[in-house]
N, CA, C and O atoms as CSV, one atom per row, in Angstrom:
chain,resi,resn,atom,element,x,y,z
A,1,UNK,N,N,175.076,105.565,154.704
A,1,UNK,CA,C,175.129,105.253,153.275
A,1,UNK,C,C,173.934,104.391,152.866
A,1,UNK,O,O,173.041,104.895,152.185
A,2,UNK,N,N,173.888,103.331,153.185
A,2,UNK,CA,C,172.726,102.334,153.390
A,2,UNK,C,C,171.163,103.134,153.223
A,2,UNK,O,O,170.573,102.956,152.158
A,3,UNK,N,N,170.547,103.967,154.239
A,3,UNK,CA,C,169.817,105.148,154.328
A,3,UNK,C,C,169.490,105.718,152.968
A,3,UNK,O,O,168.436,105.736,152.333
A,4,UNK,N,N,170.628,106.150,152.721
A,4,UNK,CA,C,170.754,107.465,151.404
A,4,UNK,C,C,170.450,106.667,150.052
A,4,UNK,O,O,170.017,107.175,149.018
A,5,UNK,N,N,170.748,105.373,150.249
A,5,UNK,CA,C,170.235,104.595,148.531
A,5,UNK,C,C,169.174,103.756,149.111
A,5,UNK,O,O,168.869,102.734,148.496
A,6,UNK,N,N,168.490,104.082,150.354
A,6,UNK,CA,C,166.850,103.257,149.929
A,6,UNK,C,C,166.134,104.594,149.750
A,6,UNK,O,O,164.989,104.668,149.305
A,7,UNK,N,N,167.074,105.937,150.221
A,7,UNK,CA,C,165.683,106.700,149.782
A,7,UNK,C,C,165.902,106.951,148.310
A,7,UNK,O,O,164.947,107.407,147.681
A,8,UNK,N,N,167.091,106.701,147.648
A,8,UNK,CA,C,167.143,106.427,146.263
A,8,UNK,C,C,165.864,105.518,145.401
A,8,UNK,O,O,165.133,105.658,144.421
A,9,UNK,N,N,165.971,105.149,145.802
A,9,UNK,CA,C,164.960,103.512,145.862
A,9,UNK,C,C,163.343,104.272,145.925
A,9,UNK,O,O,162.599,104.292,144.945
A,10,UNK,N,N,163.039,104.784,147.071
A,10,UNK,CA,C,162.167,105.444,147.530
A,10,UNK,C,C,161.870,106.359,146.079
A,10,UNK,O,O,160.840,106.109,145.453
A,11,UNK,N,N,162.386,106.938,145.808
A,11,UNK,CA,C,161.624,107.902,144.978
A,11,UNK,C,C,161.970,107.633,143.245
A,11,UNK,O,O,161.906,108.564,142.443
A,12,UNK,N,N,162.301,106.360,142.877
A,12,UNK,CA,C,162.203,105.540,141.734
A,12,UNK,C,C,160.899,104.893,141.315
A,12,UNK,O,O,160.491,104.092,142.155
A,13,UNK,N,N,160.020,105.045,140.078
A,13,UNK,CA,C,159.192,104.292,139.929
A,13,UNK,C,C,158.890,103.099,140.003
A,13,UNK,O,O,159.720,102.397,139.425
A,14,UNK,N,N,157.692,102.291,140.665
A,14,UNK,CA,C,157.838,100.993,140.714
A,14,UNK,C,C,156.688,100.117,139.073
A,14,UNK,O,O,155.830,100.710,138.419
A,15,UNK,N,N,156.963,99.229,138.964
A,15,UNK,CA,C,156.084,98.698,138.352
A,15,UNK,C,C,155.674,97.433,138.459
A,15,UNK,O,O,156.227,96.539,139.100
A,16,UNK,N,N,154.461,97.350,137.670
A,16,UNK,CA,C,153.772,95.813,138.292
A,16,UNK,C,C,154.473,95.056,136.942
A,16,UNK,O,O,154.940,95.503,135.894
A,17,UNK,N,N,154.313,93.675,137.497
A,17,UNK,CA,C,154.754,92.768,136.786
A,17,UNK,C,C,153.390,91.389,136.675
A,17,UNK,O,O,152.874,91.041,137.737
A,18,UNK,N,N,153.082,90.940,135.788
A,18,UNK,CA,C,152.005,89.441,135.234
A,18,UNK,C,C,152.968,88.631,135.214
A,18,UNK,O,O,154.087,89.094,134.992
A,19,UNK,N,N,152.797,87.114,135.453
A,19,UNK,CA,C,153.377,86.524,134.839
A,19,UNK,C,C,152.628,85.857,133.819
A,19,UNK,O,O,151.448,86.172,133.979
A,20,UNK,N,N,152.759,85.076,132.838
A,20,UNK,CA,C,151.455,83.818,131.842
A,20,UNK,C,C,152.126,82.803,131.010
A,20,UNK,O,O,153.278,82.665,130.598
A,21,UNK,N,N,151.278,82.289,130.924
A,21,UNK,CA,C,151.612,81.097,129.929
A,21,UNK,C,C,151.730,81.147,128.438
A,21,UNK,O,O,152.472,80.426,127.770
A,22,UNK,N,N,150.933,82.060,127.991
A,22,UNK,CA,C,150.545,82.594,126.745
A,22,UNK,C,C,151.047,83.825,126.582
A,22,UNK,O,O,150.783,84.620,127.484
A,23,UNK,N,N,151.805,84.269,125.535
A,23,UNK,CA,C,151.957,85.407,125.842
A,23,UNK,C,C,151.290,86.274,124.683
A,23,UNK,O,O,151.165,87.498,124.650
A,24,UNK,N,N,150.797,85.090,123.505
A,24,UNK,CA,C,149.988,85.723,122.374
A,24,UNK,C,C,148.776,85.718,123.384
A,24,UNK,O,O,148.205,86.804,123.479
A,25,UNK,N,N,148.289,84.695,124.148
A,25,UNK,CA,C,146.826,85.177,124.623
A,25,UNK,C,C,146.958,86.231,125.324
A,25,UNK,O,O,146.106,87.103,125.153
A,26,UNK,N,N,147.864,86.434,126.146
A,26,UNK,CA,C,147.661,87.768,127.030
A,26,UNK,C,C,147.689,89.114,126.177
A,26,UNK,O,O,146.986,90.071,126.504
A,27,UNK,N,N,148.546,89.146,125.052
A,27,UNK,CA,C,148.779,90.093,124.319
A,27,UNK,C,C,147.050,90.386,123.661
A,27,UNK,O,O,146.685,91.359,123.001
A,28,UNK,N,N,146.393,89.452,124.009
A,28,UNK,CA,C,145.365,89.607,122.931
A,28,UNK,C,C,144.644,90.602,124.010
A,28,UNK,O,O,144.175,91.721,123.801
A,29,UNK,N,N,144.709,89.693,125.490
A,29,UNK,CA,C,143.474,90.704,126.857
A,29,UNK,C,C,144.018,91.296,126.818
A,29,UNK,O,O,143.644,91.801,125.759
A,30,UNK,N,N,145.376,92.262,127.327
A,30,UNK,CA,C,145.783,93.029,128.196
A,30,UNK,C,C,145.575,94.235,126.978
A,30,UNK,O,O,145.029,95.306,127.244
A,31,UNK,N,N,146.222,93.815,125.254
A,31,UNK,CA,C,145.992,95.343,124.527
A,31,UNK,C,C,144.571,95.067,123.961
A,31,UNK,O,O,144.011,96.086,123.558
A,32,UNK,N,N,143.941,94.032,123.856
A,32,UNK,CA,C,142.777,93.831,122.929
A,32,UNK,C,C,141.374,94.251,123.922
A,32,UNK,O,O,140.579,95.190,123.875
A,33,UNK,N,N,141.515,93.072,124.808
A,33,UNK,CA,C,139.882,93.569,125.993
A,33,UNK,C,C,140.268,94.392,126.943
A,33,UNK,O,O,139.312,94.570,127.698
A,34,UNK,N,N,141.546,95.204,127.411
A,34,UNK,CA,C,141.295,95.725,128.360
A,34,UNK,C,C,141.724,97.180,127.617
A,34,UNK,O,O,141.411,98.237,128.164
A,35,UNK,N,N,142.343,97.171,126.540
A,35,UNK,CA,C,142.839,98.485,126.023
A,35,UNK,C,C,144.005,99.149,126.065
A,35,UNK,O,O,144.258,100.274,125.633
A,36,UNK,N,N,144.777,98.290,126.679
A,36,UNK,CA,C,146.247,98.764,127.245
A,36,UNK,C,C,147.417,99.130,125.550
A,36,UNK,O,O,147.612,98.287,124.675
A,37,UNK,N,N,147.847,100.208,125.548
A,37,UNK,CA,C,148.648,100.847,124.690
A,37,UNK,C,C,150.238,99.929,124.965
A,37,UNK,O,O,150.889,100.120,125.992
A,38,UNK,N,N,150.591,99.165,124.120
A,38,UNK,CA,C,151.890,98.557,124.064
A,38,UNK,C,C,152.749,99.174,123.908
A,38,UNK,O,O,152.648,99.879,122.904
A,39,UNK,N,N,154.023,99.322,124.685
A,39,UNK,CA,C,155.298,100.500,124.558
A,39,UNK,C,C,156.358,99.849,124.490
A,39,UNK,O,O,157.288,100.392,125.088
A,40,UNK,N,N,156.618,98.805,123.952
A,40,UNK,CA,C,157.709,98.256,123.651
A,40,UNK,C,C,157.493,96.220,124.085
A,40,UNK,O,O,156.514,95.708,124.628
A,41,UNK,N,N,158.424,95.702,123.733
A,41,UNK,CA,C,158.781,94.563,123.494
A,41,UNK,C,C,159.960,94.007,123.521
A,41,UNK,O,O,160.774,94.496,122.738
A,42,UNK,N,N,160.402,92.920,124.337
A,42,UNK,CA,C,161.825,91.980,124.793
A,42,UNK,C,C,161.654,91.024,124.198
A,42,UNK,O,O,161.155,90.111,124.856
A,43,UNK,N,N,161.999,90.690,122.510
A,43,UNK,CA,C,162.067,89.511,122.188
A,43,UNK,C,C,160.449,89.058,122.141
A,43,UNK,O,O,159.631,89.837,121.650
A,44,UNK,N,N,159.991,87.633,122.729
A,44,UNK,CA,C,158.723,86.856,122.208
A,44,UNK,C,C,158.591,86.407,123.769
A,44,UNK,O,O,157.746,85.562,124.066
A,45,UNK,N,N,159.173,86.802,124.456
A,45,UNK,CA,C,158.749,86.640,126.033
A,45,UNK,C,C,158.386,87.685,127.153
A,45,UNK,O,O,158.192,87.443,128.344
A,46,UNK,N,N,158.334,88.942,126.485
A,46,UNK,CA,C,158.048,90.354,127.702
A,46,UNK,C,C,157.493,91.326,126.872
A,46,UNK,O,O,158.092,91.640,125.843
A,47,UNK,N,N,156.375,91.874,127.188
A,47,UNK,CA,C,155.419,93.071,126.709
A,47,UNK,C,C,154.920,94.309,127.692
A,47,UNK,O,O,153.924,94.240,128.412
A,48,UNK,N,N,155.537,95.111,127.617
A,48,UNK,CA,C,155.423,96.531,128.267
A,48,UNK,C,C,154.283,97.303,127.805
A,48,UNK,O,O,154.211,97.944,126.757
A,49,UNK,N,N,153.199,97.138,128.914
A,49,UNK,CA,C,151.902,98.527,128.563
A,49,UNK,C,C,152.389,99.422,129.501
A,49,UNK,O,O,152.955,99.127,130.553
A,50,UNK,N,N,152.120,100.641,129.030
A,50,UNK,CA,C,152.189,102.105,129.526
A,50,UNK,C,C,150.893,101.681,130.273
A,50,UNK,O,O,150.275,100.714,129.827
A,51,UNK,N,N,150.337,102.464,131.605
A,51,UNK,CA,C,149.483,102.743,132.097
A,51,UNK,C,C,149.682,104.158,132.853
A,51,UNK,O,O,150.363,104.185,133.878
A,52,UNK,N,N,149.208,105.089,132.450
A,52,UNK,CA,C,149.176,106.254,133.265
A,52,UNK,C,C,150.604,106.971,133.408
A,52,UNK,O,O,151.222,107.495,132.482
A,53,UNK,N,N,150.972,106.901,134.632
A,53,UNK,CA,C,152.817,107.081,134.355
A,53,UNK,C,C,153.438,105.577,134.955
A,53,UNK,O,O,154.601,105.516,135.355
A,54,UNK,N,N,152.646,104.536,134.966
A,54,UNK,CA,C,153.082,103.221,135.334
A,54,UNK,C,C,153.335,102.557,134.069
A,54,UNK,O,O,152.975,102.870,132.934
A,55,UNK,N,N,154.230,101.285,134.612
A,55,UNK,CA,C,154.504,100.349,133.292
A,55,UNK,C,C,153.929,98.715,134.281
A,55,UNK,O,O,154.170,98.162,135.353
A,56,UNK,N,N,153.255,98.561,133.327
A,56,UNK,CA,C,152.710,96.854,133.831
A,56,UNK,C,C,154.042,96.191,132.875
A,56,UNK,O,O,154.569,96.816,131.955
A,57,UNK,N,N,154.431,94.848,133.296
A,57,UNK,CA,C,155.132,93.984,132.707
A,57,UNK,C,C,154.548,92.610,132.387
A,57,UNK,O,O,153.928,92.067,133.302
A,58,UNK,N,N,154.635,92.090,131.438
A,58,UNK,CA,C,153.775,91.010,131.078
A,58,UNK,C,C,154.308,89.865,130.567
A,58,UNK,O,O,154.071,89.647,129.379
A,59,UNK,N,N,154.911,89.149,131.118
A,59,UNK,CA,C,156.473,88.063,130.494
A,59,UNK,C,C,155.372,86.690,131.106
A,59,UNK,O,O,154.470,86.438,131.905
A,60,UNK,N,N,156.413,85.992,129.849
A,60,UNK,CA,C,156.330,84.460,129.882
A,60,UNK,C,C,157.011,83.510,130.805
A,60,UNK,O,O,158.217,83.263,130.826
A,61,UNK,N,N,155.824,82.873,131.775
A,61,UNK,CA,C,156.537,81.983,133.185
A,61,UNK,C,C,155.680,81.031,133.489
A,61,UNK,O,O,154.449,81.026,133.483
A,62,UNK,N,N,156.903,79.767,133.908
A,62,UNK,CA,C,156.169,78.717,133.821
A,62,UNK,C,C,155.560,78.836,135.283
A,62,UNK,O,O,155.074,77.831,135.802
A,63,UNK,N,N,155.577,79.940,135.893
A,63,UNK,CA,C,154.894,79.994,137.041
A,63,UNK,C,C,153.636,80.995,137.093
A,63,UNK,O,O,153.049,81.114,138.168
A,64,UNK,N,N,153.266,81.610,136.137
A,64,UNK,CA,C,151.927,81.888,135.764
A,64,UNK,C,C,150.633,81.413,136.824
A,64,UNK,O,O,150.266,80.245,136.951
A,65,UNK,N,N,150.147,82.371,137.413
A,65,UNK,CA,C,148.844,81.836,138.065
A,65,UNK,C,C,148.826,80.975,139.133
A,65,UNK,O,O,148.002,80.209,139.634
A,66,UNK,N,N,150.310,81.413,139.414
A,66,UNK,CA,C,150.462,80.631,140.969
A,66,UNK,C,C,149.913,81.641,142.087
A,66,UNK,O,O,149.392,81.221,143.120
A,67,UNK,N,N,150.064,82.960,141.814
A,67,UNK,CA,C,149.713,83.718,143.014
A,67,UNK,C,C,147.902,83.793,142.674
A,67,UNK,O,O,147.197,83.813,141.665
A,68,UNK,N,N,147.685,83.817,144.214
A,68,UNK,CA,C,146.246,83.493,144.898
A,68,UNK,C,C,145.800,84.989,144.975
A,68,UNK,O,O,144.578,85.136,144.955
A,69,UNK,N,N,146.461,85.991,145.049
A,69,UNK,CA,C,146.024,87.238,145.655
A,69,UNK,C,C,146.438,88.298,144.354
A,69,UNK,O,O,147.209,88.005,143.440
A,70,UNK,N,N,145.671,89.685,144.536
A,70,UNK,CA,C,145.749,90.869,143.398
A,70,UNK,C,C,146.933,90.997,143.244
A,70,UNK,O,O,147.741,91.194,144.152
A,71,UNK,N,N,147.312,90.850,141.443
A,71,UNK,CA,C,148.537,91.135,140.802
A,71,UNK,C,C,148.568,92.630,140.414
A,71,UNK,O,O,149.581,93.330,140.402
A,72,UNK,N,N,147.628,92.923,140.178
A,72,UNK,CA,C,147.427,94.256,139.539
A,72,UNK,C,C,146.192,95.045,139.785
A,72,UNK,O,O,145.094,94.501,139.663
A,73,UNK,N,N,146.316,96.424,140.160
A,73,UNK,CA,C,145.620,97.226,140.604
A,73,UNK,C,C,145.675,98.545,139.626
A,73,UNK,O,O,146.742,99.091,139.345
A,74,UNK,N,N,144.399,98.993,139.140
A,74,UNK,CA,C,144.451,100.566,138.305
A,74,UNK,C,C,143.151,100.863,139.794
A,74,UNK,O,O,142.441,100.139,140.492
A,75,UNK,N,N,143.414,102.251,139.683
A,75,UNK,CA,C,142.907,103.258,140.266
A,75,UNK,C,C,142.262,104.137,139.350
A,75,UNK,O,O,142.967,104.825,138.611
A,76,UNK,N,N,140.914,104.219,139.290
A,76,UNK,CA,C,140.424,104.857,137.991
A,76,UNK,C,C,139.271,106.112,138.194
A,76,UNK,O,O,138.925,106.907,137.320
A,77,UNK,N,N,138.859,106.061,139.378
A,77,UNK,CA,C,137.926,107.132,140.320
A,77,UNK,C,C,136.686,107.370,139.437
A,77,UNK,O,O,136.561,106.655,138.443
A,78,UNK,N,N,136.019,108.044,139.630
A,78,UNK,CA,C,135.083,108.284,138.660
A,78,UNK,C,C,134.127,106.932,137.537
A,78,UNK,O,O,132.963,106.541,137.449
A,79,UNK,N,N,135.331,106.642,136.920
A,79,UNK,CA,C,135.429,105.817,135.719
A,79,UNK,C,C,134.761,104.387,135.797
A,79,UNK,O,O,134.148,103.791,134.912
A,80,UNK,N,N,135.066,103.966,137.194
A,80,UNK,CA,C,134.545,102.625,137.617
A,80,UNK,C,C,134.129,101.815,136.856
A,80,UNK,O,O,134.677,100.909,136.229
A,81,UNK,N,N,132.239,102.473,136.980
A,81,UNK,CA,C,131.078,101.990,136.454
A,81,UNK,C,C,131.196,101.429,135.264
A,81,UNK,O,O,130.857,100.305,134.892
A,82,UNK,N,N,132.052,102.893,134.304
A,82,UNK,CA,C,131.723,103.090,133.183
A,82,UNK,C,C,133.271,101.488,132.221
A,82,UNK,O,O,133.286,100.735,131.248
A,83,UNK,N,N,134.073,101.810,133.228
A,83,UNK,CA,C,135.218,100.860,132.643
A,83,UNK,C,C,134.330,99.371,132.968
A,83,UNK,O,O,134.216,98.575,132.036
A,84,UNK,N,N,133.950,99.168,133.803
A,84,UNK,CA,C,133.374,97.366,134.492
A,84,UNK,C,C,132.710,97.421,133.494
A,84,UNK,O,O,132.863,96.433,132.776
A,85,UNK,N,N,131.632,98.579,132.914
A,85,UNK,CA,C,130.747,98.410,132.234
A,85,UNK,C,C,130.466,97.644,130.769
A,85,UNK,O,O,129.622,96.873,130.314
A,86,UNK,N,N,131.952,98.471,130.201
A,86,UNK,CA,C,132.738,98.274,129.100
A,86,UNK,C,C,133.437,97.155,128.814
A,86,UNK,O,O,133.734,96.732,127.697
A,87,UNK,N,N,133.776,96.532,130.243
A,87,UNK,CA,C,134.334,95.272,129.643
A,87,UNK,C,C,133.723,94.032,129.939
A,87,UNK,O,O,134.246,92.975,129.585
A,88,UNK,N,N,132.099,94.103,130.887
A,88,UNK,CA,C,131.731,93.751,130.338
A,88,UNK,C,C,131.027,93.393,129.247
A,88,UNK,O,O,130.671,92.214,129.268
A,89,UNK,N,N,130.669,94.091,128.186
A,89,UNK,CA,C,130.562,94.706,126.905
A,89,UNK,C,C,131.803,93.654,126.344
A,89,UNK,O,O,131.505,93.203,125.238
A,90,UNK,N,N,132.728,93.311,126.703
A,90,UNK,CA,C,134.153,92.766,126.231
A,90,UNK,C,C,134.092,91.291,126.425
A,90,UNK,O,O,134.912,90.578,125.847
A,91,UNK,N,N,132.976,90.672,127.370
A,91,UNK,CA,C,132.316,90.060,127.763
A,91,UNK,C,C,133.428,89.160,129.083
A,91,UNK,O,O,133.468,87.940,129.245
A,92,UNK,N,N,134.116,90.068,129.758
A,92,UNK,CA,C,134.889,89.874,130.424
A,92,UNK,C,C,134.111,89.567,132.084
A,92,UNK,O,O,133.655,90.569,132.635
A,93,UNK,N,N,134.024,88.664,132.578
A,93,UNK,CA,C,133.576,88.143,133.832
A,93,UNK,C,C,134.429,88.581,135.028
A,93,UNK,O,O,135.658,88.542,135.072
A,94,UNK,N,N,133.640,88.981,135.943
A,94,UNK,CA,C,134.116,89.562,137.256
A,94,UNK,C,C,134.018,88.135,138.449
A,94,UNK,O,O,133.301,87.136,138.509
A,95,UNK,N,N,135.204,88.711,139.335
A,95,UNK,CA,C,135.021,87.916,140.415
A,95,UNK,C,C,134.066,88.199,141.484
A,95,UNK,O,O,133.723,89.382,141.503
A,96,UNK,N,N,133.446,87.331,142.534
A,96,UNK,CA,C,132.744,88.190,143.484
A,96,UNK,C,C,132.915,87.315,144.808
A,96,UNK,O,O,132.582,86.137,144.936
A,97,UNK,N,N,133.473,88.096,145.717
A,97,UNK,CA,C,134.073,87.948,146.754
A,97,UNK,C,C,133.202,87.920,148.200
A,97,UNK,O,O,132.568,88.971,148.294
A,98,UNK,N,N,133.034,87.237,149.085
A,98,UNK,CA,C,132.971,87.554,150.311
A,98,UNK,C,C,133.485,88.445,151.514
A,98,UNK,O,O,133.658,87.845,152.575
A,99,UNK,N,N,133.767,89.887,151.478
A,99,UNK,CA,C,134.590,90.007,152.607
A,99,UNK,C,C,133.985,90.939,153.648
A,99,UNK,O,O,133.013,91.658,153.415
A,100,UNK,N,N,134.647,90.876,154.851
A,100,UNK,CA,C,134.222,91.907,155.715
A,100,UNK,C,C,133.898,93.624,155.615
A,100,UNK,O,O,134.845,94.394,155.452
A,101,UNK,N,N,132.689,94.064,155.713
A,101,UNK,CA,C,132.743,95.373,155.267
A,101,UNK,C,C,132.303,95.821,153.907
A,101,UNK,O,O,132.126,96.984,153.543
A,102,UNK,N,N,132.119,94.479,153.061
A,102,UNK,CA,C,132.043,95.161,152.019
A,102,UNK,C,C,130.700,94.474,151.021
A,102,UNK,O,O,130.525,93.271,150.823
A,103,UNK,N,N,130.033,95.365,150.601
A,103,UNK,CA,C,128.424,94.610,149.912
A,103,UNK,C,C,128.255,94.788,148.276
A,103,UNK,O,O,128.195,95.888,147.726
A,104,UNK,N,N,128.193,93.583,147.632
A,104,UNK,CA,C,128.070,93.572,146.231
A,104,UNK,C,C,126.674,94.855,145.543
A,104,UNK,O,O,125.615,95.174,146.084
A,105,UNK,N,N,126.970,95.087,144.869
A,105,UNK,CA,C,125.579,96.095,143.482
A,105,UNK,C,C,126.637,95.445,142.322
A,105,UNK,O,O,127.769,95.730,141.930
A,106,UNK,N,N,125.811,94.601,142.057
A,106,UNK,CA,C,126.300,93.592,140.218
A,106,UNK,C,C,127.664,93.659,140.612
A,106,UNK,O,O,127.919,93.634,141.816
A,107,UNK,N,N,128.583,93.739,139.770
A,107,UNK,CA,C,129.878,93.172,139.926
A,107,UNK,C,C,131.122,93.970,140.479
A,107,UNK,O,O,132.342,93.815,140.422
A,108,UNK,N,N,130.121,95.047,141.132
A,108,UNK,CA,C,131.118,96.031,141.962
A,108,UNK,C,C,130.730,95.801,143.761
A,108,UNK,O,O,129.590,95.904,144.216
A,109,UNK,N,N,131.726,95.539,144.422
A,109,UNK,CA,C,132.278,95.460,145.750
A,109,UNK,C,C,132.044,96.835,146.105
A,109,UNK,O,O,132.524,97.686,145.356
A,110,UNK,N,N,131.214,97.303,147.388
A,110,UNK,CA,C,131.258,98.921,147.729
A,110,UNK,C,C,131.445,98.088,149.517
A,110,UNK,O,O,131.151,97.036,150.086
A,111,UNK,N,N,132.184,99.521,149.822
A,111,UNK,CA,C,132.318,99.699,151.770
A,111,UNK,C,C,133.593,100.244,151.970
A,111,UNK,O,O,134.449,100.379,151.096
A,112,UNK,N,N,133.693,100.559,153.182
A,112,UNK,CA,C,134.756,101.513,153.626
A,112,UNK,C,C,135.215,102.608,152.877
A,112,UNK,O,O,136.393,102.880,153.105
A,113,UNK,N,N,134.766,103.172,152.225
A,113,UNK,CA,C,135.136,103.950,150.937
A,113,UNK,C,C,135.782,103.855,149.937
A,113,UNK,O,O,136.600,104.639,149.455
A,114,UNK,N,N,135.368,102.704,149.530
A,114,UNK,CA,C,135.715,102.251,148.280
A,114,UNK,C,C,135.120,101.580,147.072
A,114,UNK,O,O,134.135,100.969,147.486
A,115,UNK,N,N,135.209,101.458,146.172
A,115,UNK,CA,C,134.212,100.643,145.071
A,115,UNK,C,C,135.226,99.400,144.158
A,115,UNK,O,O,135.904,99.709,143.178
A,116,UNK,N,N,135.184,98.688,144.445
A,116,UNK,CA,C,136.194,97.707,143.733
A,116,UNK,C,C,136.058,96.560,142.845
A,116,UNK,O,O,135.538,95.603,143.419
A,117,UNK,N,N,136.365,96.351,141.615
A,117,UNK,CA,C,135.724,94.954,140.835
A,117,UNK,C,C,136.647,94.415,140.598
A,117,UNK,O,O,137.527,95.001,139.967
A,118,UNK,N,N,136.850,92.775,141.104
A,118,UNK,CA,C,137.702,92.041,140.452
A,118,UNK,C,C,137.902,91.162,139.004
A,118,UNK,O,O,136.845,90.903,138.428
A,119,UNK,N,N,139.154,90.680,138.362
A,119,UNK,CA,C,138.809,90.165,137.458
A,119,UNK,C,C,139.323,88.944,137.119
A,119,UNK,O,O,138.814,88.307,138.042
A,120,UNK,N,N,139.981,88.084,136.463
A,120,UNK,CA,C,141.304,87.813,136.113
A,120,UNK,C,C,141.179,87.923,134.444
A,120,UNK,O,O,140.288,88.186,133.636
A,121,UNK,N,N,142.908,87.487,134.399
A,121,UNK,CA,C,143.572,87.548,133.249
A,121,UNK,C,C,143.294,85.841,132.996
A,121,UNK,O,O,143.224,85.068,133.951
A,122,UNK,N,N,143.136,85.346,131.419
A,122,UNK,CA,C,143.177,84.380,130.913
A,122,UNK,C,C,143.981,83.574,131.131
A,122,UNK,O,O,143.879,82.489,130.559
A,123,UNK,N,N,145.026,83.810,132.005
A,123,UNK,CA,C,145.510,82.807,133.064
A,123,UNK,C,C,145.445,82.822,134.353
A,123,UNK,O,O,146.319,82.249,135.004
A,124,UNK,N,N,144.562,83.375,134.870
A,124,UNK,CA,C,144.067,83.342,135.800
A,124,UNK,C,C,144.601,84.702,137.278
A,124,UNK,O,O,144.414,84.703,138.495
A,125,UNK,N,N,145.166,85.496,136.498
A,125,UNK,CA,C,145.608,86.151,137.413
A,125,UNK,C,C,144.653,87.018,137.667
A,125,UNK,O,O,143.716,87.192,136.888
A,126,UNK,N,N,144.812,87.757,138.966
A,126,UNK,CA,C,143.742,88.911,139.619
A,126,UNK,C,C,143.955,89.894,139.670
A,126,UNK,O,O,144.937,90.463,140.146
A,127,UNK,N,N,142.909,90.351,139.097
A,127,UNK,CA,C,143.383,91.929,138.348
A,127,UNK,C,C,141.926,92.659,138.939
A,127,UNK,O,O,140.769,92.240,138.898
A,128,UNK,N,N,142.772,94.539,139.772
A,128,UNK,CA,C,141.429,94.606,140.365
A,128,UNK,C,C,141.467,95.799,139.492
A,128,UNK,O,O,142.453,95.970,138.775
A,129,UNK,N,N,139.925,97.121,139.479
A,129,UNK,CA,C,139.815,98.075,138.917
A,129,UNK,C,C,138.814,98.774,140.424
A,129,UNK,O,O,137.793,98.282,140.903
A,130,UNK,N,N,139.518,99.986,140.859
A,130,UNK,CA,C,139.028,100.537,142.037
A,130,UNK,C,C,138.700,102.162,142.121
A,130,UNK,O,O,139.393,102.871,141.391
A,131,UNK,N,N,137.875,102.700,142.805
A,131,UNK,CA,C,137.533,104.517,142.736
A,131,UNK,C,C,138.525,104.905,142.931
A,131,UNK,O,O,138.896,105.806,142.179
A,132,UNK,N,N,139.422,104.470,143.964
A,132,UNK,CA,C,140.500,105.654,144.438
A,132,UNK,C,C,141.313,105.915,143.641
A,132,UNK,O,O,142.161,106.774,143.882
């Protein structure tokens, strides 16, 4: 029984979740500089963007910007260049990282087969945009 409802589980959509402090500022990045289409709303504390067939969640917590590591990941292939490009155009600042394997060209991360730019959100969360 146990088995039979995680593969329930298993083939249910998952979604990411932000937490912030602001939820007018985030409302401003997440639909304003990054472009995200708003699909609903919980009251003055939770904001639902559609992404692709994903739903990001974007609620108000006084624990905002506690996590150290990527909250959110789009997969955009192709698009990369042209999205980093654009926001910075948005005048949105990238992170730039040290890691094994992998060598900066401006604010894109390339190695192992991959191309990756980090960012954060106006509260500081880490938000990546990647080829695959």
């Amino acid at each position: 029984m146990g088995n039979n409802m995680l593969n329930k589980l298993a083939e249910k959509s998952a979604m990411a979740t932000v937490a912030v402090r602001d939820i007018n500022m985030a409302k401003s990045f997440y639909g304003g500089t990054l472009g995200l289409k708003e699909s609903g709303a919980e009251g003055e504390d939770l904001i639902r963007y559609r992404c692709g067939d994903s739903t990001l969640l974007v609620y108000r917590s006084e624990y905002a910007a506690t996590n150290q590591a990527t909250a959110v990941t789009w997969g955009v292939g192709e698009d990369l260049e042209d999205i980093v490009h654009a926001l910075q155009g948005q005048g949105v600042a990238f992170e730039h990282y040290e890691l094994p394997g992998l060598t900066r060209k401006g604010d894109i991360h390339v190695g192992a087969g991959i191309r990756i730019a980090w960012l954060r959100d106006p509260d500081g969360n880490i938000l990546s945009i990647n080829s695959q």
